[in-house]
C-alpha positions, -999 to +999 in steps of 0.1 A: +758-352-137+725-367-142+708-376-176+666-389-175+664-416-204+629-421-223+616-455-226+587-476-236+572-495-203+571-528-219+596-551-203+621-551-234+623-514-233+628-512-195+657-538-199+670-523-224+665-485-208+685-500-174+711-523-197+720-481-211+714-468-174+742-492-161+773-483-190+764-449-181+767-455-147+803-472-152+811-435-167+802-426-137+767-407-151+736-412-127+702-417-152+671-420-139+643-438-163+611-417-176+586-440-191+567-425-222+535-447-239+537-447-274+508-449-302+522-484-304+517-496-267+480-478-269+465-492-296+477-533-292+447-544-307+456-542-343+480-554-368+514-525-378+497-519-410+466-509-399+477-480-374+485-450-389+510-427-380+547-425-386+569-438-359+538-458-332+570-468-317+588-434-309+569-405-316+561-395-284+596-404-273+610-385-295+588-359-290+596-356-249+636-354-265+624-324-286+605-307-260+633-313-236+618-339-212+641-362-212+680-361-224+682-394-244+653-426-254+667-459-262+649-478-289+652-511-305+669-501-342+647-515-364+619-495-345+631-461-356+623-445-389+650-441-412+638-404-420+652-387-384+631-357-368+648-321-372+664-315-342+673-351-335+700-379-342+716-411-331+745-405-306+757-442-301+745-478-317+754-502-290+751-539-276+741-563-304+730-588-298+726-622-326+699-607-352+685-640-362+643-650-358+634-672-330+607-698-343+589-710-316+560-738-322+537-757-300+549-797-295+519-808-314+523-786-346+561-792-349+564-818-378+609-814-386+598-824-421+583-792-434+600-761-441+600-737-408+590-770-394+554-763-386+524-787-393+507-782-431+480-758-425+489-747-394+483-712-382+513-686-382+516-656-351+533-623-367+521-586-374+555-583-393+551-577-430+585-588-434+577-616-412+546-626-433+561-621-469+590-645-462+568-671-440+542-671-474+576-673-496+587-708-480+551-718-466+519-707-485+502-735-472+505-717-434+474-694-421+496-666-414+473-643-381+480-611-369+499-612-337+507-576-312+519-574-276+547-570-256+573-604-258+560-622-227+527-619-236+532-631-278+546-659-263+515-666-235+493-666-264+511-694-281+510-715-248+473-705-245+468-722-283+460-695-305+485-701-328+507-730-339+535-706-343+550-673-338+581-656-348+605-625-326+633-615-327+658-643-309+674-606-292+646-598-273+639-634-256+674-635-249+674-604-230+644-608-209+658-643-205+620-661-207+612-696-199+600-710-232+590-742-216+580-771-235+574-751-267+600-763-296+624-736-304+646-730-336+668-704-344+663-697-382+694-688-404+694-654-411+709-657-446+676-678-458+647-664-429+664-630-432+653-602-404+648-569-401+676-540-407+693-538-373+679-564-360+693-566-326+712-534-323+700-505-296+700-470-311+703-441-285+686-411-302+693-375-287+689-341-295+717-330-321+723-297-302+725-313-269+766-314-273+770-324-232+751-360-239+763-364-273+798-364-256+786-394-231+768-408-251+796-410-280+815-430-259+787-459-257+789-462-297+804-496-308+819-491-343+810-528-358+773-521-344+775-487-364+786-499-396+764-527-400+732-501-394+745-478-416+747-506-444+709-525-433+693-492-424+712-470-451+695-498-480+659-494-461+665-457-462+671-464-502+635-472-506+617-444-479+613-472-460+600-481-426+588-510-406+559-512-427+578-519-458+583-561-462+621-554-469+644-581-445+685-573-448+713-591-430+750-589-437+783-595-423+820-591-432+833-618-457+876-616-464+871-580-461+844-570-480+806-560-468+785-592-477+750-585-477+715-605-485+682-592-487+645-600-495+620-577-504+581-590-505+556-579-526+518-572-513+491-579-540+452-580-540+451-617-537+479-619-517+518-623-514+533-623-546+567-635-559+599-617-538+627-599-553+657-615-538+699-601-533+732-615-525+768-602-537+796-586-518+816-551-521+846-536-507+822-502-497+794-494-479+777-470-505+789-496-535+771-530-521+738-506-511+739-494-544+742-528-562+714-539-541+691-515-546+695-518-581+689-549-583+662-550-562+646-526-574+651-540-612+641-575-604+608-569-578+575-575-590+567-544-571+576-525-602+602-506-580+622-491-606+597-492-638+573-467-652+546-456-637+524-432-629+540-411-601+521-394-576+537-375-546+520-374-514+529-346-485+526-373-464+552-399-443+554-435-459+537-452-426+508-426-425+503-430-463+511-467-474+475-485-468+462-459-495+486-475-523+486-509-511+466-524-540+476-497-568+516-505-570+504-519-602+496-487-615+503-459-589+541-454-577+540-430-545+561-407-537+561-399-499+574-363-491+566-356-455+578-322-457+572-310-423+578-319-387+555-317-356+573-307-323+553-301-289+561-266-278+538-245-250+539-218-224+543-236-190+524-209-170+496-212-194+491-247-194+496-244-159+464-222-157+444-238-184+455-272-159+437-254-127+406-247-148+407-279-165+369-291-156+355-261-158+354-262-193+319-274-214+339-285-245+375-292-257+377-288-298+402-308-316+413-297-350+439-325-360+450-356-348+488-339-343+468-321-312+445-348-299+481-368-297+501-343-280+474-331-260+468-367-247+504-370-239+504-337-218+470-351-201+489-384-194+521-366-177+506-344-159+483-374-143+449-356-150+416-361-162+387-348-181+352-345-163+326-364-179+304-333-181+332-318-204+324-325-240+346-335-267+342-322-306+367-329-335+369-313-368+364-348-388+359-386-389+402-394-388+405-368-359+370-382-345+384-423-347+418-412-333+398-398-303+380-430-297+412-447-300+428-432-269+391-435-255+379-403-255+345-400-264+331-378-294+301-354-288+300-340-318+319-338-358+307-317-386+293-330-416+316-304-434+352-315-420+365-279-416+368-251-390+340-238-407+319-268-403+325-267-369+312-234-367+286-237-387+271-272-374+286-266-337+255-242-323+232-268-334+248-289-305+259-264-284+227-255-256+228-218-257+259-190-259+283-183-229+297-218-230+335-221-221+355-237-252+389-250-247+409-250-284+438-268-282+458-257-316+493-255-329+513-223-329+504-218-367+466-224-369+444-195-381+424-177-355+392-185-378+379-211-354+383-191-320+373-157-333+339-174-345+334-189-318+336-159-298+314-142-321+290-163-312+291-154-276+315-180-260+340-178-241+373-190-259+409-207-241+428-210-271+462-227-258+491-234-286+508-271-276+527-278-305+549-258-340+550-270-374+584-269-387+600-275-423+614-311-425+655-314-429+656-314-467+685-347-469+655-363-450+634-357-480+639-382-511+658-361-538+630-346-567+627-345-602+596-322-604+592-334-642+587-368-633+556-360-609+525-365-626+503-358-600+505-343-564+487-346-536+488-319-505+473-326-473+476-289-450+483-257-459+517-258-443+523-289-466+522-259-496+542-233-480+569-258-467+573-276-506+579-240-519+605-231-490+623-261-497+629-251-531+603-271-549+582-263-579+545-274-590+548-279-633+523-262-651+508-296-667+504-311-634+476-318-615+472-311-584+446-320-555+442-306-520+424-313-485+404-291-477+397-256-490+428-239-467+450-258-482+437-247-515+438-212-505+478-220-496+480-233-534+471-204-546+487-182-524+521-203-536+513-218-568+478-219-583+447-234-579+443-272-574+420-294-600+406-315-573+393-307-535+372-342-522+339-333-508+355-344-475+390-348-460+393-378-477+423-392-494+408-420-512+386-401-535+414-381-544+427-415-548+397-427-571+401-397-591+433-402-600+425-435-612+397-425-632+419-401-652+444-428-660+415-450-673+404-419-693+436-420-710+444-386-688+482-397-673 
């Protein structure tokens, strides 16, 4: 029997990919290693917060699982959602490893009098928010910077001098086994520098209908590994959150009980504010989570917990956050990603589309979802674009995302809609009889390529992804009378909400993007009150806030 295992290239991943190649191979399984590059290894240059996106870690892994390219990916815990894909699960949590934070320090910054024993002043390497909330907690004094790249090279640009400081994980040095040479090293406690959820577990993530490699896998699953993710992950999962959210957990078993301690961080305007902080012990699981989230949520500055004005967003809590980061004081989201994106295509025709590839005079994206997956099919299949080929996007997000994976961008409409394009397009467009490429998912309207053909080109629509209905457990639990205002971002968005049993409150209000998602409120619902002149969820955003300030909650 042979199994292919998806993996990040970084050399973490590949360790950790071989490490799960090897206890298969004492099962006497042969694995072979597929490596997969995520939205995370792409875009290194910025801080976690300021990609967008749900899962920059593992979406395309777990994308190849859906689609069926590879039979199992190995991640790093704390990198996966707590919200699981339909289709998808996690067959074994194996090999942990000691969760603590490894604190390393250049010689000449260490001073063993301060608190995380770095020099007043000094400057502090971590894209963490967890990471950053506690560091400002104990050490407001430090310049915290934001730090990205694989292990080996976080720790090359300490020795290089552009930071006094940096913080990992203690798992992941110990596993690649790196000469820290004369930099000062400290392993924190993890009951005062707490870490992240998991910290230092592997997760092995199939697909939940793949019975065959659940049954291998299964046999990889440590049960003390297990139960302390389903405590730290099941408490995350409490508050919709991800790595994004500044919420550390560790715990351990103490005369028989669960004994758990946690820190969650609060993100202000001017800066990190006072923490809520947890300790206290239980006989169950479900009791100590409970207790803790509580309390948590009772005693954080966040508000978590208190009134507020509630607004629900159709969105994922990574792909949504930045919006609320300075409104907790006034805005409590509610993040209801109520759909799932899975690559799905005709082989033969993307075959075809393949041989013809540069023959085309433009390729049209109309979301990100199909630049991403589109790029990932690119990728695999080793191929390139033609520089004569031109590139044209429905909007500025699509557009940036583009020039992210460093494609460049003929052409957007001023109007961010297929009828934008098709309006604003044969200004650009020299002459009819041009071959368009449309890479769309199985859903999308024919709007775009039957105008487009109207006016006189020649039209390769290929569908390279569905849109499916989120697993409703993944959803947080709704009490439609507590939503004061929604937000809907697609017209699947609409038409998913109502399948999953959902309801929109006659004194509600409600916005959309775009006028076809409008069209799908009314279709469903009613009408929205709001559509931004643009795809834009920060005016929506404004106007919200200007109807609280009106006295309109």
């Amino acid at each position: 029997m042979k199994l292919t295992i998806g993996s990040r290239g970084s050399q973490l991943a590949l360790y950790q990919a071989n490490l799960i190649k090897s206890f298969l191979a004492s099962r006497d399984v042969v694995a072979d290693i597929k490596i997969i590059k995520t939205t995370g290894d792409k875009i290194d240059y910025l801080s976690f917060d300021k990609i967008e996106g749900k899962g920059f870690f593992t979406k395309e892994l777990e994308e190849a699982l859906l689609a069926g390219e590879i039979d199992l990916a190995v991640h790093s815990l704390k990198d996966l959602s707590t919200q699981m894909p339909a289709g998808l699960r996690i067959g074994a949590y194996c090999n942990p490893e000691d969760p603590s934070e490894l604190l390393l320090v250049r010689p000449e910054a260490f001073d063993e009098n301060q608190k995380l024993y770095i020099k007043r002043g000094g400057t502090l390497g971590t894209s963490s928010v967890r990471r950053q909330a506690q560091a400002a907690y104990f050490r407001p004094d430090l310049r915290i910077e934001p730090l990205r790249g694989n292990v080996p090279t976080r720790i090359q640009k300490l020795k290089d001098g552009r930071f006094d400081a940096i913080l990992l994980a203690r798992a992941g040095v110990e596993r690649l086994q790196i000469d820290t040479g004369d930099l000062k090293k400290i392993v924190l406690d993890r009951f005062e520098f707490i870490p992240a959820p998991g910290q230092g577990i592997l997760a092995i993530e199939i697909r939940d209908n793949d019975l065959r490699t659940g049954q291998i896998v299964a046999s990889l699953n440590e049960p003390d590994a297990e139960a302390t993710a389903k405590l730290e992950r099941g408490l995350l999962a409490r508050f919709d959150g991800g790595c994004q959210l500044p919420l550390a957990v560790t715990s351990e078993k103490r005369d028989g009980k669960f004994f758990l301690r946690a820190f969650l961080g609060k993100k202000t305007s001017e800066g990190w504010g006072n923490p809520a902080l947890f300790e206290g012990a239980a006989l169950e699981i479900a009791e100590i989570q409970e207790i803790a989230y509580r309390e948590l949520s009772e005693n954080s500055s966040t508000g978590l917990g208190k009134e507020k004005v509630n607004v629900l967003i159709t969105r994922s809590r990574e792909e949504a956050e930045s919006l609320f980061a300075e409104l907790f004081g006034k805005l409590e989201p509610v993040y209801y990603p109520d759909f799932t994106i899975i690559p799905n295509y005709d082989s033969a025709q993307l075959r075809d589309v393949f041989d013809r590839l540069n023959d085309f005079d433009w390729i049209i994206f109309t979301s990100k979802n199909s630049v991403r997956i589109f790029d990932k099919i690119i990728e695999y299949n080793s191929l390139t674009i033609d520089s004569k080929t031109r590139i044209a996007a429905v909007g500025k997000k699509t557009a940036e995302y583009l020039e992210f994976l460093e494609w460049k961008v003929a052409f957007y409409p001023m109007e961010e809609s297929s009828l934008g394009l098709l309006k604003e397009l044969p200004q650009i467009i020299d002459g009819d009889h041009k071959k368009i490429l449309l890479p769309l998912g199985l859903e999308a309207p024919e709007v775009l390529q039957n105008g487009l053909k109207a006016l006189g080109h020649n039209v390769q629509r290929i569908n390279i992804y569905r849109t499916t209905p989120a697993a409703k457990e993944s959803l947080p639990s709704l009490d439609s009378l507590s939503i004061d205002y929604y937000i809907f971002t697609a017209p699947l968005t609409v038409k998913f909400f109502k399948e999953l049993g959902n309801r929109l409150p006659r004194d509600s209000w409600v916005a959309a993007i775009g006028k076809p998602t409008a069209e799908a409120l009314r279709e469903h619902f009613r009408a929205p009150d709001y559509i931004p002149r643009k795809a834009d969820l920060s005016e929506i955003i404004v106007k919200i806030l200007e109807r609280i300030d009106n006295g309109n909650i």
